[in-house]
VEXDREN-2710 file (C-alpha; in Angstrom, 1 decimal):
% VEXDREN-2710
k/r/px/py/pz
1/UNK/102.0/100.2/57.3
2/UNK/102.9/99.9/61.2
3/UNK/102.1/103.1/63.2
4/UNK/104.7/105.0/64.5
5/UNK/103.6/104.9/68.3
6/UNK/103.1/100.7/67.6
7/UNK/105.5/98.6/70.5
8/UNK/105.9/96.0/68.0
9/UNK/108.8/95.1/65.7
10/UNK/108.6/95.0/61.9
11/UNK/109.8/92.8/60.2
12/UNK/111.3/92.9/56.9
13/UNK/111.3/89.5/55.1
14/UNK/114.3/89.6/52.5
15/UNK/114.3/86.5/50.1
16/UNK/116.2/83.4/50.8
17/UNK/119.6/82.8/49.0
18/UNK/120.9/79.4/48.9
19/UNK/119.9/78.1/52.1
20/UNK/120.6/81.5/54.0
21/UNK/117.6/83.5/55.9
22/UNK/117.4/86.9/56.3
23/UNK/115.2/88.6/58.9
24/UNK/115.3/92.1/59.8
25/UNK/113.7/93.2/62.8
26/UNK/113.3/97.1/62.8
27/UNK/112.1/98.3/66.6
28/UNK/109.5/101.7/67.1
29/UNK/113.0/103.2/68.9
30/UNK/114.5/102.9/65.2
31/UNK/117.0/100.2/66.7
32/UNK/117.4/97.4/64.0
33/UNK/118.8/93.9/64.5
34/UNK/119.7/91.7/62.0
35/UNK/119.6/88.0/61.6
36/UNK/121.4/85.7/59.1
37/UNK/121.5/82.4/59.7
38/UNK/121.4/78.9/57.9
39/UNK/120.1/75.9/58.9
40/UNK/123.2/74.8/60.1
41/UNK/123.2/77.9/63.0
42/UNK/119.1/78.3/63.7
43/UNK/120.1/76.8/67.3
44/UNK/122.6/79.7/67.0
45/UNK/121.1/83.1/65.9
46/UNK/118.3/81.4/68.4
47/UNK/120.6/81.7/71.4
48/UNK/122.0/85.1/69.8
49/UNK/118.2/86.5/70.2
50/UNK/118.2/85.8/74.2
51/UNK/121.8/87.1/74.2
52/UNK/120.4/90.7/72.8
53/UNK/117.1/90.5/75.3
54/UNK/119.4/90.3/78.1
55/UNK/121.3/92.8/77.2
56/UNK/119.9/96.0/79.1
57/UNK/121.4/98.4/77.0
58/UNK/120.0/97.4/74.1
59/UNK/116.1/98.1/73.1
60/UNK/115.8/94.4/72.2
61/UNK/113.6/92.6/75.1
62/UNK/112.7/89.2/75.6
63/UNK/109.3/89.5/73.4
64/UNK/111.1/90.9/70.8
65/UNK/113.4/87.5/70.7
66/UNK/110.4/85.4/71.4
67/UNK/108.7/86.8/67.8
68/UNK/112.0/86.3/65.6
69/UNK/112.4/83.3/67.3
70/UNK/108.8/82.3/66.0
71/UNK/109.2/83.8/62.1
72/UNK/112.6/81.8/62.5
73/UNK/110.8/78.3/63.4
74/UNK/108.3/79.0/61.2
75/UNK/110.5/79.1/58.2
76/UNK/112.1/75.8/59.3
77/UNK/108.5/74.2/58.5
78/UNK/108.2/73.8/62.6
79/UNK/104.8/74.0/64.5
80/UNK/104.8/77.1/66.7
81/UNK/102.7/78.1/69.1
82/UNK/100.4/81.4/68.9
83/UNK/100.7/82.5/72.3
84/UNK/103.0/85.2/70.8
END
C-alpha cells in the first residue's frame, strides 16, 4: 500500500473488456481521473492526459500524464522508456 504523504499516483488496473482499457489514476489530493479508451482512441485519451496537465485548476500535472501515458503504451505492447 502507497503512503498517504507519497506524490505519486496509484493506479488501479481494472481488467480489460473487449478491447476497452481501463486505468484509474487516484492522486495523494484524493483527485481521481479516469481513462477509457480503445485502441482505436490511445492517440486520444493520450492528448486528453496533456489537456488535464495543462489545466491549472486541476491537481493533474504533466508527470502525472507522462506515467498514464507510459501504463497506456505499455499495454499497447510498445517499448517505453524508463526515464519516468
Amino acid at each position: 500500500m502507497q503512503r498517504s504523504d507519497d506524490p505519486r499516483p496509484i493506479y488501479m488496473n481494472r481488467p480489460a473488456t473487449d478491447d476497452v482499457e481501463l486505468i484509474i489514476c487516484s492522486l495523494p489530493s484524493g483527485e481521481r481521473y479516469v481513462i477509457v479508451y480503445s485502441d482505436d482512441d490511445r492517440q486520444a485519451a493520450l492528448a486528453q492526459l496533456g489537456v488535464w496537465a495543462a489545466d491549472h485548476e486541476l491537481g493533474f500535472t504533466w508527470m502525472d500524464a507522462a506515467r498514464c501515458a507510459v501504463e497506456i503504451r505499455k499495454r499497447a505492447g510498445e517499448k517505453v522508456s524508463r526515464r519516468v
